[in-house]
SEZATOR-923091 format. One line per field, with one value per residue: residue in one letter; residue number from 1; x, y, z of N, C-alpha, C in turn. Coordinates in steps of 0.2 Angstrom, whole numbers, m for minus. Example, Ala and Ser with C-alpha at 12.3 -4.5 7.8 and 13.67 -1.06 7.14 Angstrom:
BEGIN
code <- [a	s] .
pos <- [1	2] .
n_east <- [66	64] .
n_north <- [m28	m11] .
n_up <- [39	35] .
ca_east <- [62	68] .
ca_north <- [m22	m5] .
ca_up <- [39	36] .
c_east <- [66	64] .
c_north <- [m16	0] .
c_up <- [39	39] .
END
This chain:
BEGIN
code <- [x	x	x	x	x	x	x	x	x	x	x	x	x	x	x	x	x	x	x	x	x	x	x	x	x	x	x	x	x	x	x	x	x	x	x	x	x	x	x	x	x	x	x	x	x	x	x	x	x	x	x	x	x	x	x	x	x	x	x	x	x	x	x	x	x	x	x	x	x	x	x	x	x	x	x	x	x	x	x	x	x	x	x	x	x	x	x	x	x	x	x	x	x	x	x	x	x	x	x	x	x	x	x	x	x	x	x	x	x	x	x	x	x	x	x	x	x	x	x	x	x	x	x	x	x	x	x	x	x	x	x	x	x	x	x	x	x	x	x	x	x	x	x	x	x	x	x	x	x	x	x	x	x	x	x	x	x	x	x	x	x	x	x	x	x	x	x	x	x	x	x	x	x	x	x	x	x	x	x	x	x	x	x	x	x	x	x	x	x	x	x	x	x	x	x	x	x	x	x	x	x	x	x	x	x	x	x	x	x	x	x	x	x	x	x	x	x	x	x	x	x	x	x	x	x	x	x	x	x	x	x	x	x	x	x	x	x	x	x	x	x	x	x	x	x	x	x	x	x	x	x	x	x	x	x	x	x	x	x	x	x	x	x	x	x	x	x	x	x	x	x	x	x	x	x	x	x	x	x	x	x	x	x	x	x	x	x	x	x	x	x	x	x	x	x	x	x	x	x	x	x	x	x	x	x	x	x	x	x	x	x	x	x	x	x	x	x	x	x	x	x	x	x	x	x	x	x	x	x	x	x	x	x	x	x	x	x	x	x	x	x	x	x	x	x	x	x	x	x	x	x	x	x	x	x	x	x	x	x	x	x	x	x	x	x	x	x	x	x	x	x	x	x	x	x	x	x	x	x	x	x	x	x	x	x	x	x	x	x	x	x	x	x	x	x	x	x	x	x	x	x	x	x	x	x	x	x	x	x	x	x	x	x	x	x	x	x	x	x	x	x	x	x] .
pos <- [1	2	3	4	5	6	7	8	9	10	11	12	13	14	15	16	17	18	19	20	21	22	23	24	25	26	27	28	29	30	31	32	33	34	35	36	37	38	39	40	41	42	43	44	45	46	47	48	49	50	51	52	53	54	55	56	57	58	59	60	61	62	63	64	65	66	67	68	69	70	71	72	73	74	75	76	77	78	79	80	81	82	83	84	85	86	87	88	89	90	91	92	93	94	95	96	97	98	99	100	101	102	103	104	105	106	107	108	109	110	111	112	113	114	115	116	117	118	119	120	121	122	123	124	125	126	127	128	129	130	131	132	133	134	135	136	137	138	139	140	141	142	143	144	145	146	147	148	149	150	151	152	153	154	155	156	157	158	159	160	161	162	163	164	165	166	167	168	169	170	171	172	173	174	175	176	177	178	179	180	181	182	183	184	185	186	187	188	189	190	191	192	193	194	195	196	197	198	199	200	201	202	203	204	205	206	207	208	209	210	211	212	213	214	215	216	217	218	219	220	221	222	223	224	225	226	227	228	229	230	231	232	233	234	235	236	237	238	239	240	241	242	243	244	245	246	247	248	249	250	251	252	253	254	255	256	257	258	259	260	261	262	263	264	265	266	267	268	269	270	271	272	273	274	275	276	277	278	279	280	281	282	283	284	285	286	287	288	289	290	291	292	293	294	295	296	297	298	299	300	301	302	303	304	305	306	307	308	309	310	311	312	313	314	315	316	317	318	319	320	321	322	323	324	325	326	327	328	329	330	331	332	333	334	335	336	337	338	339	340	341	342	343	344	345	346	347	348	349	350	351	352	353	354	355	356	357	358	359	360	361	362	363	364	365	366	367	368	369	370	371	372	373	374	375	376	377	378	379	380	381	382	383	384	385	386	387	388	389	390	391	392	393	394	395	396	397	398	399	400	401	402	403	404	405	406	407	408	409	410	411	412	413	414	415	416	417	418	419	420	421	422	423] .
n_east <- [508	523	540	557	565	580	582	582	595	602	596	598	605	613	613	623	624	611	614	623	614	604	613	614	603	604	602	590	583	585	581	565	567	568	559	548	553	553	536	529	516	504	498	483	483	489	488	496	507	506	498	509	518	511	509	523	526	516	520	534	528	522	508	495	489	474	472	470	466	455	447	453	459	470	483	495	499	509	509	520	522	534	545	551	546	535	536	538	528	533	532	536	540	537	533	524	521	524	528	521	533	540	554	570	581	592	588	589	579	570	556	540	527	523	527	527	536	548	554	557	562	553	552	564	563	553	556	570	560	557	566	570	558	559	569	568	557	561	570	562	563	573	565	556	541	532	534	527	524	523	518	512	503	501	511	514	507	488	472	454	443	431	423	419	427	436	454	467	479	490	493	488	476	480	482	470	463	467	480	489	486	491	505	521	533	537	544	554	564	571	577	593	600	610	619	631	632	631	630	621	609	601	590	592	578	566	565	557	548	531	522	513	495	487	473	464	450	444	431	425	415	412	417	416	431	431	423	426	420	408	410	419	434	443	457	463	460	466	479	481	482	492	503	498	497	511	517	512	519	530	529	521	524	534	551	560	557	557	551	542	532	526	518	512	502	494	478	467	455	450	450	459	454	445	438	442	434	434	448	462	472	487	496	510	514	527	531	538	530	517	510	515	508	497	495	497	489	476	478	479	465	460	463	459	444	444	449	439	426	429	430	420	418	417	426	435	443	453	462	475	481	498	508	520	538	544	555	557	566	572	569	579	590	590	590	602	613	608	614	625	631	628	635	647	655	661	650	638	630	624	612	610	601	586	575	565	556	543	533	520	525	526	514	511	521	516	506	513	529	544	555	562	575	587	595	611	612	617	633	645	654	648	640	626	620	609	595	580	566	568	570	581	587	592	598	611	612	617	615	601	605	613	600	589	599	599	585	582	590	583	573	577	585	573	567	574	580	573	585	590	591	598	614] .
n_north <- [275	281	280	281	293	290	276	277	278	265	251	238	238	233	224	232	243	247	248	260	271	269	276	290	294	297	314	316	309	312	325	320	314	324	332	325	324	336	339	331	318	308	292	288	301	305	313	322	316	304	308	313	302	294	304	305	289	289	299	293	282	271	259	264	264	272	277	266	254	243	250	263	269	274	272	268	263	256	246	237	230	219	217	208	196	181	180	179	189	201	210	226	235	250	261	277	287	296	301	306	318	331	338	338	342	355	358	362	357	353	348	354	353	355	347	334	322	314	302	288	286	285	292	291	276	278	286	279	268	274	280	265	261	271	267	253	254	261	252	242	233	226	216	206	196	204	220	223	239	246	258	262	269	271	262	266	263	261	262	263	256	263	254	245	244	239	239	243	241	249	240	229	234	236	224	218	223	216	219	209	199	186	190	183	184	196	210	220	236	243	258	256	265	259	253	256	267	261	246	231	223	205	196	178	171	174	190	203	207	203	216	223	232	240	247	251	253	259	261	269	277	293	304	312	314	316	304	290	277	278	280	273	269	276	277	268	255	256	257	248	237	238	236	222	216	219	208	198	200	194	182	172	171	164	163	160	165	177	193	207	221	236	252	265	275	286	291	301	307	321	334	339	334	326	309	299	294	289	281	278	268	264	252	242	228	215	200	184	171	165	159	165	176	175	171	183	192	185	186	201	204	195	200	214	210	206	214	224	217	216	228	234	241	244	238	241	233	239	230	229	216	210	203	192	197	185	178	171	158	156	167	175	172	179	193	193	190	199	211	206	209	222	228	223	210	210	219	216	207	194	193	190	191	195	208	217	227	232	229	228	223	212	204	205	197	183	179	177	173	181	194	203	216	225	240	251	268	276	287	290	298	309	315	308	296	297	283	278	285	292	314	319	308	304	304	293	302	293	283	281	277	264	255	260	252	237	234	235	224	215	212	210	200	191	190	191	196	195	186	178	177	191	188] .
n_up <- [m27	m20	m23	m12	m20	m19	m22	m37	m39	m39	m41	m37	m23	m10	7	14	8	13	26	25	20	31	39	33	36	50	55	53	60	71	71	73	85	94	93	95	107	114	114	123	126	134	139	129	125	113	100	93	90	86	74	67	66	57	45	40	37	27	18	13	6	13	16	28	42	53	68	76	87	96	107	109	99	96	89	77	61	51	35	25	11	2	m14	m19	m16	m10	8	24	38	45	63	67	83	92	105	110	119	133	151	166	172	179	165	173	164	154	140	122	116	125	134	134	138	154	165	160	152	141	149	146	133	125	115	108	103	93	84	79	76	64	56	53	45	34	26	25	15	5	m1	m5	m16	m12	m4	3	7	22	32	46	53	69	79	96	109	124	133	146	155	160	156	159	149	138	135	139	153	157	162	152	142	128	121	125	117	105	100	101	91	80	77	77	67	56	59	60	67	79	87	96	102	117	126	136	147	155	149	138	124	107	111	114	123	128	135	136	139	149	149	157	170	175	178	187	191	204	214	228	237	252	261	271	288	293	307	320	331	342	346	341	340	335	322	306	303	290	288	296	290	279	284	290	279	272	280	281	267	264	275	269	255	264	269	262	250	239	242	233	222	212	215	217	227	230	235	229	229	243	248	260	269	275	283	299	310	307	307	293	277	268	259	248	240	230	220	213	207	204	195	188	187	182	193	204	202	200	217	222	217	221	236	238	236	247	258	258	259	270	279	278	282	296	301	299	286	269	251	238	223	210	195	187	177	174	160	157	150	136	130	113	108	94	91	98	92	79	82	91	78	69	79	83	67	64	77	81	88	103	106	109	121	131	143	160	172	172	172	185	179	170	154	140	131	130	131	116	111	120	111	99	93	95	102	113	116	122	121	120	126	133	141	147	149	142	154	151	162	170	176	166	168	177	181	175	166	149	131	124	108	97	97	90	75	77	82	74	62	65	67	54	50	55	48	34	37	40	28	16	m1	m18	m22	m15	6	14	24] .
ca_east <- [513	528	547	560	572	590	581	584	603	604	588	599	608	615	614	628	622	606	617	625	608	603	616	611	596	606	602	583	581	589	577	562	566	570	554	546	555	550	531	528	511	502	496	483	483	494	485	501	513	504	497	515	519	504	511	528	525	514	527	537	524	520	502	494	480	477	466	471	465	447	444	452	460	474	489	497	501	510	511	525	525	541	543	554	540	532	540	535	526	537	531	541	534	539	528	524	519	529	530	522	539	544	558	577	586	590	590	584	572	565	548	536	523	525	527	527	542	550	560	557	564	551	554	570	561	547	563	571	557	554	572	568	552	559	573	564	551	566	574	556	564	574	561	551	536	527	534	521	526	518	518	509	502	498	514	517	499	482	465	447	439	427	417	418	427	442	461	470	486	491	498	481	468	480	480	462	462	469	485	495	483	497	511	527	536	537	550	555	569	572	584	595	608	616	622	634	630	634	630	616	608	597	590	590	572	563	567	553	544	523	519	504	496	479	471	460	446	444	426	421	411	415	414	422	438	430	417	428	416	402	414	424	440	446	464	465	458	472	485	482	481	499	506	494	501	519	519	509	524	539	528	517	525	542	557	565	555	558	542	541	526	528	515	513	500	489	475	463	454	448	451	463	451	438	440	441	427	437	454	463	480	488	502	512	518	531	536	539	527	509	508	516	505	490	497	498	481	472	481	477	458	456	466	454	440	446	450	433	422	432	430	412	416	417	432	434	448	454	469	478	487	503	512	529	540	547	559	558	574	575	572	585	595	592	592	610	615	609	617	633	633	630	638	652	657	663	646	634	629	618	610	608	595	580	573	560	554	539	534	518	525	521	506	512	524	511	504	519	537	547	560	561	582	588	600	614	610	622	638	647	660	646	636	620	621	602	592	575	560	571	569	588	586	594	602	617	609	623	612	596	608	611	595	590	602	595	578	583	593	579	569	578	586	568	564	578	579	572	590	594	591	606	613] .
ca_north <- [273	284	276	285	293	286	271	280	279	260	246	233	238	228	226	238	251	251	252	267	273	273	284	296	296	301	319	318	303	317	330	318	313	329	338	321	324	342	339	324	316	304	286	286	306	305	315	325	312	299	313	314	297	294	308	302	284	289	302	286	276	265	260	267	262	276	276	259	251	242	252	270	271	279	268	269	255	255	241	238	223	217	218	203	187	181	180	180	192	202	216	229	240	256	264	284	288	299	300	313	317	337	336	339	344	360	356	366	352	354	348	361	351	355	339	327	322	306	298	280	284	282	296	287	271	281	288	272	263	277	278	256	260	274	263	247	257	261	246	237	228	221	214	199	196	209	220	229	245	247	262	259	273	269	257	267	261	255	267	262	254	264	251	237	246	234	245	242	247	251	233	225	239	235	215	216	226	213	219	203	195	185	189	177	187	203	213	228	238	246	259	255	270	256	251	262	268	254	240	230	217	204	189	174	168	179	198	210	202	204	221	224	236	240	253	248	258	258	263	269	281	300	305	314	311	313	297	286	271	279	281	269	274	272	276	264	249	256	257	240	235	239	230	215	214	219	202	193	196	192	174	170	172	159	167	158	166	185	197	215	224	243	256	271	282	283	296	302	313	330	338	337	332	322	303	299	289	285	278	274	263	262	252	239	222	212	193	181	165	165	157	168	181	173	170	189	194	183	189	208	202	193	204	220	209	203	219	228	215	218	236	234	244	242	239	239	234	238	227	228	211	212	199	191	196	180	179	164	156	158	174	182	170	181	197	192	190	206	215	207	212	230	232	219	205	211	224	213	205	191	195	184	193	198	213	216	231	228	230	227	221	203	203	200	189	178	178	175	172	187	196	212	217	233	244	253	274	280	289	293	307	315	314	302	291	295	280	279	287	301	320	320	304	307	297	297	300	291	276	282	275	258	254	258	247	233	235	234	220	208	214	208	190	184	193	194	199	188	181	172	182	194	185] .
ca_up <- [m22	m18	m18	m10	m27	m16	m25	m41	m41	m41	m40	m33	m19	m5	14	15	6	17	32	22	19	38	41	30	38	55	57	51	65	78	72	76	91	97	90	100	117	117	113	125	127	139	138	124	121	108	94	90	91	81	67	64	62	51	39	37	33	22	13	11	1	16	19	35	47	57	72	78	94	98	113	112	91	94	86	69	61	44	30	20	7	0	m21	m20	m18	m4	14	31	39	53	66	72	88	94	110	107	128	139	157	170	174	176	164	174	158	151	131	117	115	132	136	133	141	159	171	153	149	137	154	145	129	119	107	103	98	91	78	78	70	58	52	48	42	28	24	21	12	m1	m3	m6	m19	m9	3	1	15	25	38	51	59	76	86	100	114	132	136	151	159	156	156	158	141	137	129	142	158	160	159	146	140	120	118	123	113	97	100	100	84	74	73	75	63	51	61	61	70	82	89	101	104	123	128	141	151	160	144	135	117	103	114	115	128	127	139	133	140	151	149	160	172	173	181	188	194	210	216	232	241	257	262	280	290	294	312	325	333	351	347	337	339	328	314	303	300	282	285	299	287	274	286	291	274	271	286	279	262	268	279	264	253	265	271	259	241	238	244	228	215	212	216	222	228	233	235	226	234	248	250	263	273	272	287	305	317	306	304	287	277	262	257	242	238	223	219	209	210	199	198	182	185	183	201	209	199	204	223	225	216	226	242	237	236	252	263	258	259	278	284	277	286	302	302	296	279	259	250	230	220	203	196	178	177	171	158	158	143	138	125	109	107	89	86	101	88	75	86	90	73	69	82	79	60	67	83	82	93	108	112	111	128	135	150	162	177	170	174	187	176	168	148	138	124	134	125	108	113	120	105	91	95	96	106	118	115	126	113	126	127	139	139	156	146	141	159	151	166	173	173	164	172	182	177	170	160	142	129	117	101	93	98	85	69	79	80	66	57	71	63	46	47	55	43	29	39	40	23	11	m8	m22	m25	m8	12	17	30] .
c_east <- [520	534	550	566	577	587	585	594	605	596	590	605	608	612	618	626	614	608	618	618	604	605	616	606	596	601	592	580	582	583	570	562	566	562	548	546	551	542	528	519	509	497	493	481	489	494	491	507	510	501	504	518	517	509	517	529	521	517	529	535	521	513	501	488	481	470	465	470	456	443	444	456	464	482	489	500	503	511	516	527	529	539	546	552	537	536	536	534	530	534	535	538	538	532	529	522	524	527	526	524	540	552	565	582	584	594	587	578	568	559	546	529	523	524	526	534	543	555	560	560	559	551	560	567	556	554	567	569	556	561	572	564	554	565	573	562	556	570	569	559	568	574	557	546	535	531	529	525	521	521	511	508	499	503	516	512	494	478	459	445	434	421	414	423	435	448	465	477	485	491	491	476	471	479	473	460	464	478	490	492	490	504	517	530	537	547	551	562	568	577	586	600	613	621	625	632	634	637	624	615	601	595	587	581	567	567	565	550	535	522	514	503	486	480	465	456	444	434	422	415	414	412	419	428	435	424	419	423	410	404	416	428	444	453	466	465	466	479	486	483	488	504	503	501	508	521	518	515	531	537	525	519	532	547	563	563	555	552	543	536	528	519	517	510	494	485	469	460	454	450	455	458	444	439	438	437	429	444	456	471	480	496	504	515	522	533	536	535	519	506	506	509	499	490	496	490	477	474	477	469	455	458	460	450	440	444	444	429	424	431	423	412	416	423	429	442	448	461	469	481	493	505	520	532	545	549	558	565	577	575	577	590	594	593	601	614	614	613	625	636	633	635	645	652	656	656	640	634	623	616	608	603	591	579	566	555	546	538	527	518	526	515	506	517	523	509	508	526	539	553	560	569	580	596	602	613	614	630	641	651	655	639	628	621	614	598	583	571	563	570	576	590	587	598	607	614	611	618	605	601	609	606	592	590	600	590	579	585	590	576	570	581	580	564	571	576	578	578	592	595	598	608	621] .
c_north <- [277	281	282	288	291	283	271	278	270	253	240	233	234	228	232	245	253	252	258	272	276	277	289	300	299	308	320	313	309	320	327	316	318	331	333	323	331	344	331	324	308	299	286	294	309	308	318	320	306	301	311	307	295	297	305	295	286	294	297	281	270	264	259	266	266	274	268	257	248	246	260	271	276	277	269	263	255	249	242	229	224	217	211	195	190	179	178	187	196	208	219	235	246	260	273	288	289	297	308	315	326	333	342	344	351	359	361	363	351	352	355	362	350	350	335	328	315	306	291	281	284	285	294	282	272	283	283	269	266	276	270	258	266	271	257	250	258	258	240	233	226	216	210	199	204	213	226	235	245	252	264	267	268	262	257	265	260	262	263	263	258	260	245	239	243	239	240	246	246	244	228	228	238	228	215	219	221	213	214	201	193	186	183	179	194	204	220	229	241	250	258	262	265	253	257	263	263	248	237	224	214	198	183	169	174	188	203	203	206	209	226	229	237	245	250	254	255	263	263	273	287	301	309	312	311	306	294	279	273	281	273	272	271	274	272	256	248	257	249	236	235	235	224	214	214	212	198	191	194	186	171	169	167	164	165	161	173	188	203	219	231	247	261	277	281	292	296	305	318	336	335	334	329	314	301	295	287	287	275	272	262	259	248	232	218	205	192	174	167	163	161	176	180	173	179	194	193	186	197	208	201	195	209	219	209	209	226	225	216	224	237	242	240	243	238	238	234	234	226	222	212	206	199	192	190	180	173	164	158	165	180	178	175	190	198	192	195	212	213	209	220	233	228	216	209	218	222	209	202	191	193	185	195	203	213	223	227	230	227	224	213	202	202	195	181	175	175	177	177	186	202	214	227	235	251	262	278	281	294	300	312	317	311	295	289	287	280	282	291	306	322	314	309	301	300	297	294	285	275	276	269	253	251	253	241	231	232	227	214	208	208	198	188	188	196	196	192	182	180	180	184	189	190] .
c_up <- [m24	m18	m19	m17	m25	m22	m31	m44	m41	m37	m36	m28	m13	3	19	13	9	22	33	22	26	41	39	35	48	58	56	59	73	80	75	82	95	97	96	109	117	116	118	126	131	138	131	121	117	101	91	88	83	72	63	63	56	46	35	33	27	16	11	9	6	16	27	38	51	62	75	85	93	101	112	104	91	91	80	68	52	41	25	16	1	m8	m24	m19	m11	1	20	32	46	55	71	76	90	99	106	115	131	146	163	176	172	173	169	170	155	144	129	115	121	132	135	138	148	162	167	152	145	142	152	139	124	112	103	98	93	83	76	71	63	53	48	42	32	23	20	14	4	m3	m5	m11	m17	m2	m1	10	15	30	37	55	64	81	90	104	119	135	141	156	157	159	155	152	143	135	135	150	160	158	157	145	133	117	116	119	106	97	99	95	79	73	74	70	56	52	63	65	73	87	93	102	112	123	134	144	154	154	139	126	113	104	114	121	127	132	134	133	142	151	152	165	171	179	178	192	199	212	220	237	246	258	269	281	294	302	314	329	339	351	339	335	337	321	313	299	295	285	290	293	284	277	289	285	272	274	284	272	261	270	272	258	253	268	267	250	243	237	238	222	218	211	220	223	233	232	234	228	239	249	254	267	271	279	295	311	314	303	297	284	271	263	252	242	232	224	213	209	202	200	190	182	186	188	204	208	204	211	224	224	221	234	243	239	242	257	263	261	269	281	281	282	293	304	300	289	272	258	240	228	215	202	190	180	170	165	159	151	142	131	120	108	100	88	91	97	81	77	87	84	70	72	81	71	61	70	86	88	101	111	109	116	130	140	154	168	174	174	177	184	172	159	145	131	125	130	120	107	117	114	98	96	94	101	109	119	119	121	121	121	130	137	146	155	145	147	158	155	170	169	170	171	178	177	173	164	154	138	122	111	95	93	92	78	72	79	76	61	59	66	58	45	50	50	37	32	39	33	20	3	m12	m23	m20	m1	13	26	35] .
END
């Protein structure tokens, strides 16, 4: 095992001096993120991205599980036990999945990957967690318990199991790997642009709501347009299909509980003058109760079904169901405490709307108590005002060493040094 030489210069240093320590570690966090933005990759083809995680934990003496997932094995997951007793176990995540998003931006770290881009940030969190995880790593003596690194692919979507057919996103293909096994505790960072650099925000309960997502085929009969009634016309089914579920969610879903259903694309037809014989819809729908969740699944199901018997065609639906990220009370208690040791009083902030965005890391917070915190990216003097998932999206670096120091200092509050937890 590998420890970092800083170490070297004193065995028992403090909380401060691993602050000080992060910010050393500044410029190498830039470099990765950078070298990240301009090499982006998509859902779970992450070989380049996750290679280079892989390496560096393990430069850093961390142990490494590479090839991580039940389904598709493409997550990294390092081990870091503490030198200072036993503790609790904590898991910190980081996703590695861009976006296919031409990037906007003219940097020297430009995408390379044309129409891939990191419009969610995740290369910041991806460097983030690294800057934690080399930090910890060299301060292991004074760490007690267990923390997990967890970088994740495919948090921007779900793909067909290979093995069993159902889409999956990263969060579900590592859950069923095991890697909560023993966890007390999990954690995530988010960047936010509406939030200025060296601020953070957190909601006290719910934080993401459950977004879902469907792809629904319409299935007719091809015919000519001068003898309509010996065809079945798939784009009629799918344009009825749209007005159905449109109605469904302005009379049928509780107008007190938040929920938004859009569609995303609609394709069909091969040619101007021949009814078409297939139709497909893809969209996405978002609320916070498992009701309502199930109120709109079902709805998406019995509308198709309705409006294929009608038409005398076949319909099929595919449907990822989303989860709600729902915050534990103790730990946006320790989250806050964090963040104000960081980021001082006054630029931390409780967030009282949730966000109808959605988020995979529902899945481990099902699971074990945690928290999902948004770490502020923006800086209007310097024109980073795009929000995530546009081609100009960008963030202030300045926010990587925030973070960071974030990470670090859960770490040690539910895992402090043998002689009593930094608080």
């Amino acid at each position: 095992m590998t420890v970092d030489p800083v170490l070297a210069i004193n065995q028992n240093l403090g909380i401060a001096e691993m602050m000080d320590y992060v910010g050393q570690l500044q410029d190498e966090m830039i470099e990765h993120r950078r070298d990240l933005h301009a090499h982006p990759e998509l859902l779970y083809d992450v070989v380049r991205t996750s290679g280079k995680v892989a390496e560096l934990l393990e430069e850093w003496g961390i142990t490494v599980r590479r090839n991580v997932g039940k389904h598709f094995g493409m997550g990294v997951v390092g081990l870091l036990q503490g030198l200072a007793g036993n503790g609790s176990t904590l898991l910190l995540r980081a996703d590695m999945d861009a976006l296919p998003i031409r990037e906007g931006n003219e940097l020297p770290y430009k995408s390379v990957n044309d129409g891939i881009m990191h419009a969610c940030g995740h290369d910041a969190h991806t460097a983030m967690l690294l800057g934690a995880a080399r930090t910890l790593a060299a301060f292991r003596e004074r760490l007690s318990g267990t923390v997990i690194f967890v970088f994740q692919p495919a948090e921007e979507g779900a793909v067909k199991s290979p093995r069993d057919g159902r889409l999956l996103s990263g969060g579900r293909d590592l859950i069923e790997d095991s890697v909560l096994e023993g966890v007390d505790y999990a954690y995530a960072l988010h960047v936010m642009p509406e939030l200025p650099v060296g601020t953070l925000g957190i909601h006290p309960h719910y934080a993401m709501a459950a977004s879902s997502h469907f792809k629904v085929g319409f299935q007719g009969t091809s015919g000519h347009h001068s003898a309509p009634h010996q065809a079945v016309d798939a784009i009629q089914m799918a344009a009825r299909y749209i007005g159905e579920i449109n109605g469904m969610m302005a009379n049928r879903i509780d107008p007190q509980e938040a929920a938004v259903l859009a569609f995303g694309t609609l394709q069909a037809g091969t040619a101007i003058n021949v009814i078409a014989e297939h139709s497909e819809l893809t969209g996405t729908f978002r609320a916070f109760t498992k009701r309502t969740v199930a109120a709109i699944t079902n709805g998406l199901q019995r509308h198709a079904s309705a409006i294929a018997e009608s038409y005398g065609g076949k319909y099929k639906l595919e449907l990822r169901e989303g989860i709600t990220v729902v915050n534990n009370a103790e730990a946006v208690q320790q989250v806050l405490h964090a963040a104000l040791a960081v980021l001082g009083e006054d630029q931390v902030i409780l967030l009282e709307q949730p966000s109808l965005a959605g988020e995979d890391f529902g899945w481990y917070l099902e699971k074990v108590p945690g928290a999902f915190a948004f770490i502020g990216c923006g800086n209007k003097e310097k024109g980073i005002v795009h929000a995530i998932h546009q081609p100009q999206f960008n963030i202030d670096e300045a926010m990587l060493v925030h973070g960071a120091r974030i990470l670090v200092r859960l770490a040690i509050q539910h895992n402090g040094s043998a002689s009593g937890k930094q608080k």
